[in-house]
VMD Tcl script that draws the C-alpha trace (Angstrom):
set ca {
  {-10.48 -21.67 -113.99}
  {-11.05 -21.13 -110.02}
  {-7.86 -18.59 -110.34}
  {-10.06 -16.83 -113.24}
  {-12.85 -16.58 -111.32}
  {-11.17 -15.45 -108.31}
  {-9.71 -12.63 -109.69}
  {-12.97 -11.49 -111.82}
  {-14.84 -11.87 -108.18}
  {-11.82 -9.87 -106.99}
  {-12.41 -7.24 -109.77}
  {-16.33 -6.86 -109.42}
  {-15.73 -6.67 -106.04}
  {-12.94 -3.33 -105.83}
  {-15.06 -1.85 -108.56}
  {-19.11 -2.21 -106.72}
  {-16.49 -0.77 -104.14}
  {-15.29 2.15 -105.68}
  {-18.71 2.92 -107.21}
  {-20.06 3.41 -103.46}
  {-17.72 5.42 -102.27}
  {-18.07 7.59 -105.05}
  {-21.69 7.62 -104.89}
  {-21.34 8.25 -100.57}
  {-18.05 10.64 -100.84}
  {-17.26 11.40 -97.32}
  {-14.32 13.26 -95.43}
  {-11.64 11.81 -92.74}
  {-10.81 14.09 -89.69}
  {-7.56 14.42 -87.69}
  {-7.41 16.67 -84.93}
  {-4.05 16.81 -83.03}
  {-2.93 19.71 -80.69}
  {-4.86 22.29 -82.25}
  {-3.80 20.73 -85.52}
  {-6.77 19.39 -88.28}
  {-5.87 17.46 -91.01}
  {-9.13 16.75 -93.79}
  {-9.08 14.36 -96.73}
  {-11.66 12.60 -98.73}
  {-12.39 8.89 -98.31}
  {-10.66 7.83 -101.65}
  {-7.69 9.67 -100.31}
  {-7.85 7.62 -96.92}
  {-7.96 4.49 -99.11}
  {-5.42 5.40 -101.63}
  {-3.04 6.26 -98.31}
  {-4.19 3.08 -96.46}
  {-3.39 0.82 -99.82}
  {0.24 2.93 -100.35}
  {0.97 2.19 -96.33}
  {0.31 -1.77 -97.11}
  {2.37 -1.60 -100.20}
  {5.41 0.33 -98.32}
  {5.09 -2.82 -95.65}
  {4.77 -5.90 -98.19}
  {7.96 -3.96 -100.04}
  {10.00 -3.99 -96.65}
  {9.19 -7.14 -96.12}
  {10.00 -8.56 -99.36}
  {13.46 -6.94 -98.68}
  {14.15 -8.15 -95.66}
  {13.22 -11.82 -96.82}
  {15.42 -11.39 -100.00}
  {18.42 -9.79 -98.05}
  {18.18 -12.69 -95.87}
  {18.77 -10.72 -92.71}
  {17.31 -12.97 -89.84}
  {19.77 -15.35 -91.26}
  {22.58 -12.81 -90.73}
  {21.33 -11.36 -87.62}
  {20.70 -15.66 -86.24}
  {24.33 -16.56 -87.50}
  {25.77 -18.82 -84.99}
  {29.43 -17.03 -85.71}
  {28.21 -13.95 -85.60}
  {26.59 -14.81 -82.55}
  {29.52 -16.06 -81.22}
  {31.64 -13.35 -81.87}
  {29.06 -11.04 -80.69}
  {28.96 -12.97 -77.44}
  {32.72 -12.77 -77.61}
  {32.67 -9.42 -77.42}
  {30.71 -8.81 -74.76}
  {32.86 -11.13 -72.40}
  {36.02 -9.32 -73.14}
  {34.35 -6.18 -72.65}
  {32.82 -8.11 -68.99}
  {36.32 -8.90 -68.17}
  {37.53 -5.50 -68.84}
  {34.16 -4.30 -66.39}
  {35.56 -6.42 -63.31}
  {39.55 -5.54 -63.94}
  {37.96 -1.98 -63.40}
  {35.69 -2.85 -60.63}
  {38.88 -4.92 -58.82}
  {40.87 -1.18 -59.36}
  {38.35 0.50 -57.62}
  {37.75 2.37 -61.09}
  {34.22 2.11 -60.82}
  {33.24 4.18 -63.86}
  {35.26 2.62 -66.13}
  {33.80 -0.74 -64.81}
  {30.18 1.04 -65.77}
  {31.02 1.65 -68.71}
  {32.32 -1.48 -69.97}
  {29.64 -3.40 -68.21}
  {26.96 -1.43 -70.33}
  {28.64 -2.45 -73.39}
  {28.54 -5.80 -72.50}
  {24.83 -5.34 -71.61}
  {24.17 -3.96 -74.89}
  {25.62 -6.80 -76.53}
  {23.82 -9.41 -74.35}
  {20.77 -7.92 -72.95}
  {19.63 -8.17 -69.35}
  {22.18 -10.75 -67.94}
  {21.76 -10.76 -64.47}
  {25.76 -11.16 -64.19}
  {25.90 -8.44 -65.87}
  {23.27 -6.74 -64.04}
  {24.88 -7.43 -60.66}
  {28.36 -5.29 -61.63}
  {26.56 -2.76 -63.03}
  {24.39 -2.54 -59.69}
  {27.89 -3.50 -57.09}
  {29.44 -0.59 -59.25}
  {26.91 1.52 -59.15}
  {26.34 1.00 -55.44}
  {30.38 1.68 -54.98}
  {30.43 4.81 -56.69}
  {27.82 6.47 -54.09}
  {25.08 6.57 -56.86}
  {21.87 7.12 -54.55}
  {19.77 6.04 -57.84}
  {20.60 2.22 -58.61}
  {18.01 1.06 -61.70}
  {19.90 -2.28 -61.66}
  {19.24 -3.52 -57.86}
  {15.51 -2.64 -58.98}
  {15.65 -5.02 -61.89}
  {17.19 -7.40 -60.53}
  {15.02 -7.56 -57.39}
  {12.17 -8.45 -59.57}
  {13.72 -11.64 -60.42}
  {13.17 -14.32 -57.72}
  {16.13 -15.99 -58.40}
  {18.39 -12.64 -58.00}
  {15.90 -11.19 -55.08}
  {18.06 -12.36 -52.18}
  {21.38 -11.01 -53.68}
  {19.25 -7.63 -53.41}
  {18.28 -8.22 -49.87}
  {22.03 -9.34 -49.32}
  {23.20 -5.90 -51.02}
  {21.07 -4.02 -48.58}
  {21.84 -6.47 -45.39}
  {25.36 -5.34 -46.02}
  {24.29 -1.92 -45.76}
  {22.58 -1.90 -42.65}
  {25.53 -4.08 -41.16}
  {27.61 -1.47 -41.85}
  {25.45 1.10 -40.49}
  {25.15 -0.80 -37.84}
  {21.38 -0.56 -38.01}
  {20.28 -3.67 -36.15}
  {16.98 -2.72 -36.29}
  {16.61 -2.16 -39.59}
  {18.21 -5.56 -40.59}
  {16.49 -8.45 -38.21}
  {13.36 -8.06 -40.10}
  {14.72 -8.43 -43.45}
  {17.25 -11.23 -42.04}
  {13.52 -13.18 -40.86}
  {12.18 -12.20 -44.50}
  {14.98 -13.52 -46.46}
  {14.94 -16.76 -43.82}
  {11.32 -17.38 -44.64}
  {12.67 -18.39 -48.52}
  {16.20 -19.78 -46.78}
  {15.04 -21.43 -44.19}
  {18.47 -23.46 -43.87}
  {20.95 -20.92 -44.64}
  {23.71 -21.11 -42.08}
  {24.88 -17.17 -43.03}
  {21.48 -16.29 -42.37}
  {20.43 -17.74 -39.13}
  {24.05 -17.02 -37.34}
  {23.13 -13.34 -38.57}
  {19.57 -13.05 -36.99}
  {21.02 -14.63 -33.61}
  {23.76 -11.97 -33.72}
  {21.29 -9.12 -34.43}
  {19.18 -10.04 -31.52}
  {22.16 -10.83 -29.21}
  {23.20 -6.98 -30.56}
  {19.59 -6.29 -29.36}
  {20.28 -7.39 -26.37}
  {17.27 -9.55 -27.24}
  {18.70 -12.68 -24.67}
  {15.93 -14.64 -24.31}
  {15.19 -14.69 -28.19}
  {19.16 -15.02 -29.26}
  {18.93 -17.90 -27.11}
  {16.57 -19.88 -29.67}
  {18.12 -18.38 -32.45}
  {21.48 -19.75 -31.35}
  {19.80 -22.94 -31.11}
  {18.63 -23.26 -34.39}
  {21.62 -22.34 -35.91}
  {23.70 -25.03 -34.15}
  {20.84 -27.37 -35.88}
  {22.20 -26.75 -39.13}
  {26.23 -27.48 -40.12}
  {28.87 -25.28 -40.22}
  {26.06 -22.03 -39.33}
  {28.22 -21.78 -36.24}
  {32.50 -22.85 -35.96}
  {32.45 -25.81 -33.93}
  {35.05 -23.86 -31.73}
  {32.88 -21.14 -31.01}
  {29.44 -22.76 -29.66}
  {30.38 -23.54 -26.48}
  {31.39 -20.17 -25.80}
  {28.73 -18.60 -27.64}
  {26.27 -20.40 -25.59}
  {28.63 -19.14 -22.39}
  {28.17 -15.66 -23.12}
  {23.90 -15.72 -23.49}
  {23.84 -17.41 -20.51}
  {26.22 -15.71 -18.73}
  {23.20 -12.36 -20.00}
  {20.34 -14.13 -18.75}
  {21.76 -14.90 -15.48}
  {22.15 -11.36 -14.96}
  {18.57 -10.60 -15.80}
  {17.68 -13.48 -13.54}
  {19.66 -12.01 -10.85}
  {18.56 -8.34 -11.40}
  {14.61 -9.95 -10.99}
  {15.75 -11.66 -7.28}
  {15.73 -14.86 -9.16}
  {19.38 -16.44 -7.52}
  {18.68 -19.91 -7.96}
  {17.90 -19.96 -11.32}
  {21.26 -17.28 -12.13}
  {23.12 -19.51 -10.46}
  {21.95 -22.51 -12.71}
  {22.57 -20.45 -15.91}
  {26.10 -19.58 -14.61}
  {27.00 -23.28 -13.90}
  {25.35 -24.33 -17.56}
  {27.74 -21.12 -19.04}
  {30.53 -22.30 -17.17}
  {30.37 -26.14 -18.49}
  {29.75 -24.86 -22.04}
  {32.91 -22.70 -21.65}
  {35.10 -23.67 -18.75}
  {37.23 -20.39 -18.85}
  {34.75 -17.77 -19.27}
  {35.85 -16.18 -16.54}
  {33.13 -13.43 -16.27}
  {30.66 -16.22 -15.43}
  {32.64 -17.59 -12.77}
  {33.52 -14.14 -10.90}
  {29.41 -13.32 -10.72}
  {28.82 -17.22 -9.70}
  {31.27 -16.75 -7.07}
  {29.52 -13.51 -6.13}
  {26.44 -15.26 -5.44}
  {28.50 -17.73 -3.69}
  {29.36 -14.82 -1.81}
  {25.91 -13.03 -0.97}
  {24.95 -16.17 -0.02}
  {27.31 -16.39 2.59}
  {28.92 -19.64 1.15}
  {32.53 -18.24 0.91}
  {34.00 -22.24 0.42}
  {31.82 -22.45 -2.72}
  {33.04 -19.16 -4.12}
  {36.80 -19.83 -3.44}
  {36.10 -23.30 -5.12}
  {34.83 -21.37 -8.28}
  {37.46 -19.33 -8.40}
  {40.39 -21.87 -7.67}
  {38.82 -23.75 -11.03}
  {38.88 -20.55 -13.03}
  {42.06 -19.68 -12.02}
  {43.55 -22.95 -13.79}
  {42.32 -21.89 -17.27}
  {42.31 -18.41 -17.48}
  {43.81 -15.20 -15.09}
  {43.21 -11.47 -14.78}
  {42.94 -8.74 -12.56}
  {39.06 -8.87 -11.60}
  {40.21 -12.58 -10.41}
  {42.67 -11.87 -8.74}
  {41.41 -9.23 -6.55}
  {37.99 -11.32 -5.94}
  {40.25 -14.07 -4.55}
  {42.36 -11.33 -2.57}
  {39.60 -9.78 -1.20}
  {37.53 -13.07 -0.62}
  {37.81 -13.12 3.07}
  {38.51 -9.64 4.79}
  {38.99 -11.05 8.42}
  {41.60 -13.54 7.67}
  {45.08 -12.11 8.59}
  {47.76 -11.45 6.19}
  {49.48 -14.80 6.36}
  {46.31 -17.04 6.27}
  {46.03 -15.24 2.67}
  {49.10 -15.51 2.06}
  {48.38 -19.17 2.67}
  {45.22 -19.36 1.05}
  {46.41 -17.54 -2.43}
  {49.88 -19.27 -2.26}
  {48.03 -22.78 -3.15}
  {45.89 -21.22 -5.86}
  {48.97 -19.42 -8.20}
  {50.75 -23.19 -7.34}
  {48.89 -23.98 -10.12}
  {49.67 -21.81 -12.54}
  {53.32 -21.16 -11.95}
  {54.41 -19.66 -15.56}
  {51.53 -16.99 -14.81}
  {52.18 -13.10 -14.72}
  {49.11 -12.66 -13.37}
  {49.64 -15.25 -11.00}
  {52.61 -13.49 -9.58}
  {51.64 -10.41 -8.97}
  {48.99 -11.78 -6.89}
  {51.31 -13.60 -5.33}
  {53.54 -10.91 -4.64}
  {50.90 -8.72 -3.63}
  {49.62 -10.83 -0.37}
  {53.25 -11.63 0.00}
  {54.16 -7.83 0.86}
  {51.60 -7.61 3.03}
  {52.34 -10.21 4.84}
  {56.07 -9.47 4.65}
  {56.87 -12.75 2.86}
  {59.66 -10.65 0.92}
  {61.68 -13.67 -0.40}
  {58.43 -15.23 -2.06}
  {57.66 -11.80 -3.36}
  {61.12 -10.66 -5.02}
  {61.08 -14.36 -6.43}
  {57.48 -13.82 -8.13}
  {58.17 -10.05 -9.45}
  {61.58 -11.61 -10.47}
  {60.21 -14.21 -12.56}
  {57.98 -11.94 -14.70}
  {61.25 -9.65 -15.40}
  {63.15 -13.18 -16.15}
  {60.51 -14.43 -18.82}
  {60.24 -10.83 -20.07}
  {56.26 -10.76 -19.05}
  {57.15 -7.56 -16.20}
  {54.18 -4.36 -16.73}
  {53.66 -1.49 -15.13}
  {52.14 -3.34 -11.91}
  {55.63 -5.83 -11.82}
  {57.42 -2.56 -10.88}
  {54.83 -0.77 -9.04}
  {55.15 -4.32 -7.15}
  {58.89 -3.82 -6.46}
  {58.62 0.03 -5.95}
  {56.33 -0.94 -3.01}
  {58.40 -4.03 -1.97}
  {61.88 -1.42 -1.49}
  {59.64 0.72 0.32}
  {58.01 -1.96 2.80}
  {61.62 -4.15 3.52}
  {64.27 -1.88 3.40}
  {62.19 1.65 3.39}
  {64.73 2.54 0.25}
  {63.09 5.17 -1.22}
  {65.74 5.96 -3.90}
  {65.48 2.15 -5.17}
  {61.36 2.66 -5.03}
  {61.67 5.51 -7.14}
  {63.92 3.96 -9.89}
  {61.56 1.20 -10.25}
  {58.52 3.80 -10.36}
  {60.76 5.38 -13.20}
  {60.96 1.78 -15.02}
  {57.04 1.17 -14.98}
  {56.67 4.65 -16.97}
  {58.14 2.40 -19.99}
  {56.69 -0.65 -19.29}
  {54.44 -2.53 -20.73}
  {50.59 -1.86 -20.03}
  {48.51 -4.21 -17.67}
  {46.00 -6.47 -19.03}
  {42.78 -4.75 -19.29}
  {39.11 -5.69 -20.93}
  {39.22 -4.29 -24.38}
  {36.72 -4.69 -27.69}
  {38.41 -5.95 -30.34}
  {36.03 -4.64 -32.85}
  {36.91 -0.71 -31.77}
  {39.71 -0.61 -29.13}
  {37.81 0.84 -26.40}
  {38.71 0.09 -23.06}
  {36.29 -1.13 -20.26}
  {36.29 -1.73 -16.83}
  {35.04 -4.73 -16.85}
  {33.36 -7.49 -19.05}
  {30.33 -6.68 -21.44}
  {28.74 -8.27 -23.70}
  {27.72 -5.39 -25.57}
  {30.29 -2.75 -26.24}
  {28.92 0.43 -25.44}
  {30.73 2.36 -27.41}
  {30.46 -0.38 -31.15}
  {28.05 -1.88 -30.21}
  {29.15 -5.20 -31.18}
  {28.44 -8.48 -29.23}
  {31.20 -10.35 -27.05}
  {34.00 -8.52 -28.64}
  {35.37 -7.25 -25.29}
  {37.88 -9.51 -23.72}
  {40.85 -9.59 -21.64}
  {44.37 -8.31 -23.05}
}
mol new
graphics top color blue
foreach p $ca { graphics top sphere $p radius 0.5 }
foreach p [lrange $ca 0 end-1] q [lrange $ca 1 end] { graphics top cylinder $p $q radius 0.2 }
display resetview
């Protein structure tokens, strides 16, 4: 009885209904473009009740075909999802090949297949990237994400690394270690950017605060690290008149790294220009035991100019004592030796290098000079000039990073720019 009554309220209600409109006919306007399109009101109606009945009918089908139970199958799913990983794997195989289309490609299948994985997302934006596309939609996406932000700000860290755009990078290095706070990578890399800055004072801190946090810096590598700033500051100190307190940042570099030898030649320096020559020969009699080179070895010839020959013979004779199996040591040795016509102790040093196959250039410029001085056999001279056109270079300071020769020790090349890559070889 409710149904009935329903349905006749239902009735009365489409036909007061239709009985208005057709006593208040009216017209619908479309305008589009320049276009007009003009029906009645019944026709609006009649369109607006076919439109619902085109929509219930779908819908009906869809229910009856059952196809969010096809499309929600957990097999098809699976295989779906199967799918998409071979089609992933195939993406990296590519990418590992250096095929970086091919790696696009299959990577956007997979996306199709899974939607926005950010996995997926990051080959598709490291291929991208590799194939020197300047427009890369997927870094954008995924730097939207919080969670995949900092593998964007890595992707473009790496970039200005490369670039070697130090500028560019310490601020986002300080962004990213606002979120990181901890991150060992991160806070080696912003006291390596200002060290590249030349930024001493301020790599100094940042040094520090990475040594508060484990395995930011190689155990191995923080004394020397902390060596080589101070060793930088001292020579600010000493460029500003400021002696004593250089010469306590060179005695705190030199008992973080005890053969940094760079700190110990300007230490002795101030030794020198402060008239304290005993100091300075002290200095360099302890850096002589760990480490040798030329720049040493002519500071400690050269220490005291009024001595006479023998007395540094003397004098230099103690200091290679202790490091017997040295080249270096030698030709220092054999050097004051000639001059103070000591020829058995120098044939026996320049000897010893040939013997333990260390001779260079300087072993036979060494004897060249030593026929010339003893026996003034200038035929002998000149066959041993001839033998140190072959020879093996000298030591010499050199950056690792580029190969570029200096004349001395840096700790900025000047040619990579790279910090405390120039060393002795």
């Amino acid at each position: 009885m409710v149904r009935l009554t329903f349905y006749i309220i239902l009735a009365l209600f489409f036909a007061f209904g239709a009985a208005w409109i057709s006593s208040n006919p009216g017209q619908v306007l479309i305008t589009w473009q320049g276009w007009e399109v003009r029906f009645s009101i019944a026709v609006f109606i009649m369109l607006a009740i076919f439109y619902f009945l085109i929509i219930w009918s779908v819908l009906k089908l869809y229910k009856w075909l059952n196809i969010a139970t096809y499309l929600g199958n957990p097999k098809r799913l699976a295989a779906k999802r199967q799918k998409a990983n071979l089609d992933l794997d195939h993406a990296w195989s590519a990418y590992a090949l250096g095929d970086y289309k091919e790696a696009i490609k299959f990577a956007l299948r997979a996306k199709s297949k899974l939607g926005e994985d950010h996995n997926i997302l990051r080959l598709l934006a490291s291929a991208t990237e590799a194939s020197g596309e300047t427009n890369n939609p997927y870094l954008e996406t995924l730097g939207k994400s919080p969670q995949s932000a900092p593998w964007v700000q890595k992707q473009q860290l790496d970039h200005y690394i490369q670039d070697k755009s130090w500028e560019a990078a310490l601020p986002l290095v300080n962004s990213m270690l606002e979120t990181h706070t901890s991150n060992g990578y991160l806070l080696k890399m912003a006291f390596l950017l200002l060290a590249r800055l030349g930024k001493w004072p301020e790599s100094y801190q940042a040094l520090q605060n990475a040594l508060q946090v484990k395995g930011a810096i190689v155990p191995s590598e923080k004394g020397h690290l902390k060596a080589v700033i101070e060793y930088c500051l001292a020579l600010e100190k000493k460029a500003g008149g400021q002696k004593t307190e250089s010469h306590a940042l060179l005695k705190a570099a030199l008992k973080n790294d005890s053969s940094f030898a760079p700190a110990a030649l300007l230490s002795a320096q101030l030794y020198i220009e402060q008239n304290d020559k005993k100091s300075a020969e002290k200095t360099l009699a302890a850096i002589w035991k760990k480490t040798q080179n030329k720049d040493l070895a002519d500071m400690i010839a050269d220490l005291n100019p009024q001595e006479s020959a023998n007395e540094t013979f003397r004098r230099i004779k103690k200091i290679t004592d202790t490091t017997p199996k040295s080249f270096e040591a030698n030709h220092l040795l054999a050097k004051v030796a000639i001059s103070a016509e000591h020829w058995p102790d120098a044939e026996a040093a320049l000897t010893a290098n040939i013997n333990s196959n260390t001779a260079t250039k300087t072993t036979y410029e060494l004897l060249a000079l030593l026929e010339r001085r003893q026996k003034n056999d200038e035929e002998a001279a000149q066959k041993y000039l001839t033998l140190s056109d072959s020879a093996s270079a000298d030591g010499n300071w050199t950056c690792t990073e580029c190969k570029t020769d200096s004349t001395h020790f840096l700790p900025l090349c000047p040619n990579c720019r790279e910090f405390d890559k120039i060393t002795w070889v």
